[in-house]
N, C-alpha and C positions, 0 to 999 in steps of 0.2 A: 504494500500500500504506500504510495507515494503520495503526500499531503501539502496542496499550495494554499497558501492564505492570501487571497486580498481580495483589491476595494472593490465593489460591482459598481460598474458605470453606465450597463447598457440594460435597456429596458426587456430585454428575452431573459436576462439573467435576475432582472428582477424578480422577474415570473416565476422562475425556475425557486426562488427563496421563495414566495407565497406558498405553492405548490407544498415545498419541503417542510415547511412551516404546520400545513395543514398535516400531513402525512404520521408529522411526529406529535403534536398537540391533542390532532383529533382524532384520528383515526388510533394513533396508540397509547394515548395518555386521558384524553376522553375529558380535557381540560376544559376545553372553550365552546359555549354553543357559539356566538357571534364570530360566523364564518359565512363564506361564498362556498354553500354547499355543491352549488350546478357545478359551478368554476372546478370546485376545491381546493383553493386558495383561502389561507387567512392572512390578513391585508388589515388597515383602518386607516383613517386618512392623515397619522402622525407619521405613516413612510413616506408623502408628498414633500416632504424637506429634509429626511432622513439621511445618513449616510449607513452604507450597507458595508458589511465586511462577511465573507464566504469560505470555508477553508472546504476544499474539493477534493475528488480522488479521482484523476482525471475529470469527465463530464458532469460526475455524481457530486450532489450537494452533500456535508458530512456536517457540517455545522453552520452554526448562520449569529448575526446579533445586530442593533442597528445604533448608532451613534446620531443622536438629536444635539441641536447646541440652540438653546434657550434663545439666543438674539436671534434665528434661522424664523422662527414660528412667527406668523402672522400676526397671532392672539395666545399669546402665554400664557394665557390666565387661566386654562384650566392644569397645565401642568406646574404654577406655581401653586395652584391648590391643592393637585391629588400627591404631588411629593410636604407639600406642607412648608415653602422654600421662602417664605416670606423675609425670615430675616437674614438669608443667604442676601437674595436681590436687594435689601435695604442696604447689606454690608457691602456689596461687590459688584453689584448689580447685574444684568442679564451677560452681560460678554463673558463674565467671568464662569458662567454655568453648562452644564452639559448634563445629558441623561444617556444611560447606555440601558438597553431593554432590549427584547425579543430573544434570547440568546436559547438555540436553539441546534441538539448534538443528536446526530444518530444514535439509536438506542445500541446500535453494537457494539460501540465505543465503551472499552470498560476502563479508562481512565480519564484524566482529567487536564490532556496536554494539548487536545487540539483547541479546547474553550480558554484554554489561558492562552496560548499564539491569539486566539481570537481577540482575546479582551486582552492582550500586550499590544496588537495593531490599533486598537481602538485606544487606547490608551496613550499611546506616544501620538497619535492625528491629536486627539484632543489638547496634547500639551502645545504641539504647532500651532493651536488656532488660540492659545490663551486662556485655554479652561484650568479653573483652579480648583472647581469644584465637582466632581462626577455623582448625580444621584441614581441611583438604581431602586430595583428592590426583589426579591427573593422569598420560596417558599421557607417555613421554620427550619426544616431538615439540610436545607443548603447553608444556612447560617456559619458554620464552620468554616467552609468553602471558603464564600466570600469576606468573611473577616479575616482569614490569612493572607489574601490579597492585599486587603487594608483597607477594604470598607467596615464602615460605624456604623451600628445601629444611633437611631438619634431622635426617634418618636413610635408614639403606639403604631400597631400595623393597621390593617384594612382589608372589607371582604370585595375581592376583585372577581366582578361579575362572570363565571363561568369559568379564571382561573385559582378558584381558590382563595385562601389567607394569602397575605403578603404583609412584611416586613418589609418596610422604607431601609434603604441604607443607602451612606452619603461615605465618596472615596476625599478625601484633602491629597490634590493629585502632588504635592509636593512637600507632604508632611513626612520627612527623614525619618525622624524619631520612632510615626508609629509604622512606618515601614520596618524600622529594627527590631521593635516591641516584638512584631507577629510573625517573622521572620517572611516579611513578603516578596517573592518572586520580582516584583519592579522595582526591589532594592538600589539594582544594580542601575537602571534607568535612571530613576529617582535622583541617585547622587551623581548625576551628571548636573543638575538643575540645582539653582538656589535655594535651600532650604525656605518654605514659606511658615515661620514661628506665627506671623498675623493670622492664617488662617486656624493654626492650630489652637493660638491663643482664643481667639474668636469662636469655636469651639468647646471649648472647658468654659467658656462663659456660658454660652446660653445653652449647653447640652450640660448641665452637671450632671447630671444622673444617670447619665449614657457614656460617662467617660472609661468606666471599668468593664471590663472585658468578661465577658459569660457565658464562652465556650471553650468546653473543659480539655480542647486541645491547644489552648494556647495560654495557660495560665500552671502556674508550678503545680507536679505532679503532686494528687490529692486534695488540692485547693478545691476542686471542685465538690469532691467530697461534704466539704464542711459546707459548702454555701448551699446543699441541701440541707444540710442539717438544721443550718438558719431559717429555712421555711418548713419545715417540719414539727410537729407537736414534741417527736422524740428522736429515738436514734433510726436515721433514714434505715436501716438493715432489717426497723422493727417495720418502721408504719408504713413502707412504699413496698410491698408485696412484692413488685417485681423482681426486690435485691432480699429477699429474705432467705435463707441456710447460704446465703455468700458473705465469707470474710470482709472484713475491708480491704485488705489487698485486691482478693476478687472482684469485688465491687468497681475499685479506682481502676482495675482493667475493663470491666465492660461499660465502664461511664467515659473513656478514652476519647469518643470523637460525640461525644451526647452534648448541649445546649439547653438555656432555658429561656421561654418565651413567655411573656406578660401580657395576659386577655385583658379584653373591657366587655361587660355583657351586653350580648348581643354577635359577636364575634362567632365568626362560622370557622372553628378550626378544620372541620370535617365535612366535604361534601357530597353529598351522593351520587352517585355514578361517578365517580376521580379514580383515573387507575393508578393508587396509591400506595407504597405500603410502610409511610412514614409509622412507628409505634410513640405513645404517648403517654405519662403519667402522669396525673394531676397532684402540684406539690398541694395546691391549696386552693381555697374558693369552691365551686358546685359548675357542675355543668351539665346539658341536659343533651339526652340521646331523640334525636326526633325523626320521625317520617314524614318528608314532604308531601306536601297532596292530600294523606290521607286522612279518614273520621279522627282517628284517636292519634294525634301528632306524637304524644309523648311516649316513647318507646322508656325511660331512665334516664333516674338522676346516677350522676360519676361526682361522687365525694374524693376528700384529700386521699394519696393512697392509690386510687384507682387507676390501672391500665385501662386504656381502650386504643382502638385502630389495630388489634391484635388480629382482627378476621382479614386487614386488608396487606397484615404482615404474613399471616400463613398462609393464606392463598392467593391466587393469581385473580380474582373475580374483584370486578369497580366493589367502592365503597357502599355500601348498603344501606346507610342512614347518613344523615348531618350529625354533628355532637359540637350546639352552640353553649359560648358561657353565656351563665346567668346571674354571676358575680363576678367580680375581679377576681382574676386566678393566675396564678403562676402554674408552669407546664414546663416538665422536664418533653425533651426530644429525642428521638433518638433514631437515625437515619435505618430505614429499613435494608438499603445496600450494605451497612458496616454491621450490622447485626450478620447478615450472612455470612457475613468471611468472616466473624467473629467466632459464629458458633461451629464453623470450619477449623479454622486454626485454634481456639479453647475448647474444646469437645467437652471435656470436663465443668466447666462455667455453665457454658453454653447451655447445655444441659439441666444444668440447677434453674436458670431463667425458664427455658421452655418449661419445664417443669410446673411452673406458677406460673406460667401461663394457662397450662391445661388448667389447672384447679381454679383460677378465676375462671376461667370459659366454663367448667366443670355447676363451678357456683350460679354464674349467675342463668345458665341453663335450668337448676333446679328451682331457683326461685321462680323462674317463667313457667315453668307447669306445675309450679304450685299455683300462680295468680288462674293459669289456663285451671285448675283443676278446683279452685274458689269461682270462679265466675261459670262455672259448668253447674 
């Protein structure tokens, strides 16, 4: 497989990303209904100023992503409101911003080098034109990912119509420091450029509480440990089922590439029909398991504690319900791809987890025919 990366300039190869776009979205991920079904392309009219970046195998599309720059758009205004950029453009104002989004990898792809070539070209264009700022954003489970990169989370997320929850995250395209911090890949680019301390500073001001880092692959090993613990009633090993007969040492290995994400109610972390198989544990707050459409919406409440998304981690079938909060909740994450090669490589662990998972699946099966065998 020979692999080129660049710019798309010509409008048959535009095509050719709609197309690629739809194939992977919707046809195998089951993300998006707002699509050109006849066509089958999905397209919307933020690629009309867009710049496209493509990484090919030969003719074949392999990946895709598309670079917006804020002063490009006619009317900014609804992307300075769905990333939330207000006091970016107060500080810096439109020249200074850019948004990278659609990003977009063949599922055969089992690593993660053709989407960083992708967003390395998008990356150094965007330094070319003066962007200091990159907003994206991201499902819960990519969170890892992309904060090794050097993107910040820096506000609550949002339910993005037909692709899911999303987490906002903002790159500070020449902030050194936290390129060191998380040991990011455009280290090396980076320190070709000025160190920009104003944007960083500008940063720790008005994001204080997003300044520290919450994914437990890039903070000293076990740190993340305790920062369950802090949202826990007791010792995470006791009250989060998922980590129950694991050591701590056990434990700080299968929590290794796991994240934590902060609901607001109403929040759709879980959608129906999404070919998913993020798994999820609620540190704290309620959340409710619900069926769209149907008489009786309320499928379960998920207390502190609780696994769910575990039916769309063992098997291959879309999500089967929503599971919205209905209070403020903290949620541990935990990438259903690292979980594989986990319980691969730790067969031992691995095992103690699935384990309790059966017995929650176990549980709350028996509670459903007991309700089925009360209402009978």
């Amino acid at each position: 497989m020979s692999i080129q990366t660049r710019v798309i300039d010509t409008p048959h190869e535009r095509e050719k990303i709609f197309a690629f776009r739809y194939r992977v979205f919707v046809e195998q991920l089951g993300m998006t209904r707002e699509a050109d079904h006849e066509r089958k392309w999905l397209r919307d009219e933020l690629d009309d100023t867009a710049v496209f970046f493509a990484a090919f195998d030969g003719n074949q599309v392999l990946g895709s992503l598309r670079l917006l720059y804020l002063r490009d758009r006619p009317d900014p205004a609804p992307l300075v409101k769905r990333f939330r950029m207000a006091p970016a453009v107060k500080a810096f104002g439109t020249d200074a911003i850019c948004t990278t989004s659609r990003f977009v990898l063949d599922r055969r792809l089992t690593d993660g080098k053709v989407l960083f070539t992708l967003m390395r070209a998008a990356y150094e264009a965007a330094h070319k034109r003066g962007a200091r700022l990159n907003y994206s954003d991201c499902s819960p489970h990519l969170l890892p990912f992309h904060e090794h990169l050097g993107y910040r989370r820096y506000t609550s997320g949002f339910n993005d119509t037909g692709n899911g929850y999303k987490v906002p995250i903002l790159m500070l395209t020449a902030d050194r420091e936290q390129f060191k911090r998380v040991n990011s890949p455009f280290l090396r680019v980076a320190e070709r450029l000025p160190d920009d301390a104003e944007a960083r500073d500008w940063f720790a001001e008005t994001y204080r509480s997003y300044v520290e880092l919450q994914s437990a692959s890039l903070i000293p090993e076990g740190a993340f440990f305790d920062l369950l613990a802090e949202r826990v009633a007791n010792d995470p090993l006791h009250d989060v089922a998922l980590l129950k007969d694991l050591t701590r040492e056990q434990a700080d290995q299968f929590l290794a590439q796991a994240t934590l994400v902060k609901l607001y109610a109403g929040d759709h972390i879980i959608h129906e029909g999404a070919m998913d198989n993020t798994l999820y544990v609620l540190l704290s707050g309620l959340a409710e398991v619900r069926a769209p459409g149907r008489r009786t919406p309320s499928l379960g409440i998920i207390g502190a504690g609780d696994t769910f998304g575990e039916i769309g981690f063992l098997t291959t079938v879309p999500r089967t319900a929503d599971v919205v909060a209905t209070t403020y909740c903290e949620v541990l994450v935990l990438s259903g791809q690292f979980l594989e090669q986990f319980v691969t490589a730790q067969p031992d662990i691995g095992a103690r987890v699935l384990l309790n998972l059966a017995r929650e699946l176990a549980g709350r099966l028996a509670m459903t025919n007991q309700r089925i065998v009360q209402v009978g």
